[in-house]
Each structure stands twice: as C-alpha cells, then as structure tokens.
N, C-alpha and C positions, 0 to 999 in steps of 0.2 A: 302212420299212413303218410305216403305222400303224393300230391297232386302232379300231374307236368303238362303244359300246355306247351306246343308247338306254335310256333309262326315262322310268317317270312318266305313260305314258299309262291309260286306264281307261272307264270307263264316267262319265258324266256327265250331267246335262239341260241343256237347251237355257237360255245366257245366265248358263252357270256358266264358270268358269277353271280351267284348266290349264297346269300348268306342269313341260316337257320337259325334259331333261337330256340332251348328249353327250358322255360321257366317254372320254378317247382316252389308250390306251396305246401307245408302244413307241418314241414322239419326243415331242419339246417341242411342245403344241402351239400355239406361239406362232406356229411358221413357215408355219402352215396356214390357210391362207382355209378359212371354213368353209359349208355352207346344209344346210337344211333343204326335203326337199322331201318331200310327199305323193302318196298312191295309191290312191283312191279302190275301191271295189270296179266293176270292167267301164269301168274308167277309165285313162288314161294318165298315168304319172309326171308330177308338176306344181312348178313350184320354189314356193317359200314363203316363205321369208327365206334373207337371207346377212349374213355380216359378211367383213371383212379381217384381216387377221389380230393386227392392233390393237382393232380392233371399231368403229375412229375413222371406218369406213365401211359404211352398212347398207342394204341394199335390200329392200324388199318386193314381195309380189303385190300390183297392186291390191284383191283379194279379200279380202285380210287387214290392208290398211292403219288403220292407227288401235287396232286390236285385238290384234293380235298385236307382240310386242315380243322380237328378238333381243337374246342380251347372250354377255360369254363372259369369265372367269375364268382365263386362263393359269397363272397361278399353279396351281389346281387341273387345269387341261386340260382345262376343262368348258365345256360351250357351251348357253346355255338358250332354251327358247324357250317366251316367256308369252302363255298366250292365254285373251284374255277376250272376254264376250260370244260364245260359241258357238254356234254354230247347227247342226243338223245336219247342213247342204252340209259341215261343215268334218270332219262324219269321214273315217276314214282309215286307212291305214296311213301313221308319220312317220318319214322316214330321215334320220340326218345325213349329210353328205358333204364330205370336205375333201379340197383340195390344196392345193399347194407354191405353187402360182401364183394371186395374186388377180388377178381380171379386171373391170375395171369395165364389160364391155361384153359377158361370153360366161357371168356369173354364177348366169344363168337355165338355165344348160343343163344337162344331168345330164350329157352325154357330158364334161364339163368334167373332173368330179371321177374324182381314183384310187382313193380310198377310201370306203367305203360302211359304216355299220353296218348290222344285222339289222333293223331297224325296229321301231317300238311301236304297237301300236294303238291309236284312239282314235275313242271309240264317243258323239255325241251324242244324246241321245234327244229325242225332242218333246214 
C-alpha cells in the first residue's frame, strides 16, 4: 500500500507559478509511476502530467505543455509538479496517482492508477 499526500496548492493570479508536491508514504516510491491529474469544478477527471518511475520518462497534456514541468525526488518520495504561467482554465482540484506499472501508452487514464491522494486545490484568479 501506498499513501500520497498533496500540498502546495492556493490561491493565485493569473500568469503566476505554483509548485505541487506528492509525498508518498508506506513503500519506496521509486517503484511507482507516478501523474498528476486535475478536476475542474462540473468537469471530468483530466490527466496532467506523469513521469516513470525514474522520471527518465514524462508525458504531458497538451494544455499544459511548455508550462507545467513534472520532476520527482525518490530519495525524498516526492513528486512535483511546477506550473507556470497560469491561467485560470488551469484551476482545479490536483491529485497525485501512482502505480506499480508504468504505461507508456494507458498513462492518461486514471482507471490506471491504485493509488490516489486527497487532492489540493488550486484557485487562478483573473
């Protein structure tokens, strides 16, 4: 089993940065593919970014390409996720989600993942 707690999200304006954190307890999280997906309010779960669980492999949303920057710290078990130039389309609600198995082809999907943290908000204003 593994835990994953989100932080870091907030309130912001529009074309400022923020930067995510997901901290996973209760296994190494080395063996864990990890992404980040959002929830828009009256919206459907959406994938974000992911990495492998080296990090030597990372896929984005097109919506977020250029902007938003996965990374991840094993050592610590933490998984980040930097995002600049915000707009308000990108608020949200932000979940981490990892598993056992990276996928370079099903990484988009949230049924993917076994594990889920609680999510963090994240509030652009105009």
């Amino acid at each position: 089993q593994v835990q994953l707690v989100e932080s870091g999200g907030g309130l912001v304006q529009a074309g400022d940065s923020l930067s995510l954190s997901c901290v996973a307890s209760g296994r190494p999280f080395s063996g864990y593919a990890v992404s980040w997906f959002r929830q828009a309010p009256g919206k459907e779960r959406e994938f974000v970014a992911a990495t492998s669980w080296s990090g030597g492999s990372t896929h984005y949303a097109d919506s977020v390409k250029g902007r938003f920057t996965i990374s991840r710290d094993n050592a610590k078990n933490t998984v980040y996720l930097q995002m600049n130039s915000l707009t308000p389309e990108d608020t949200a609600v932000y979940y981490c989600a990892a598993d056992s198995d990276y996928s370079s082809k099903y990484y988009y999907i949230d049924g993917w993942y076994d594990y889920w943290g609680q999510g963090t908000q994240v509030t652009v204003s105009s």
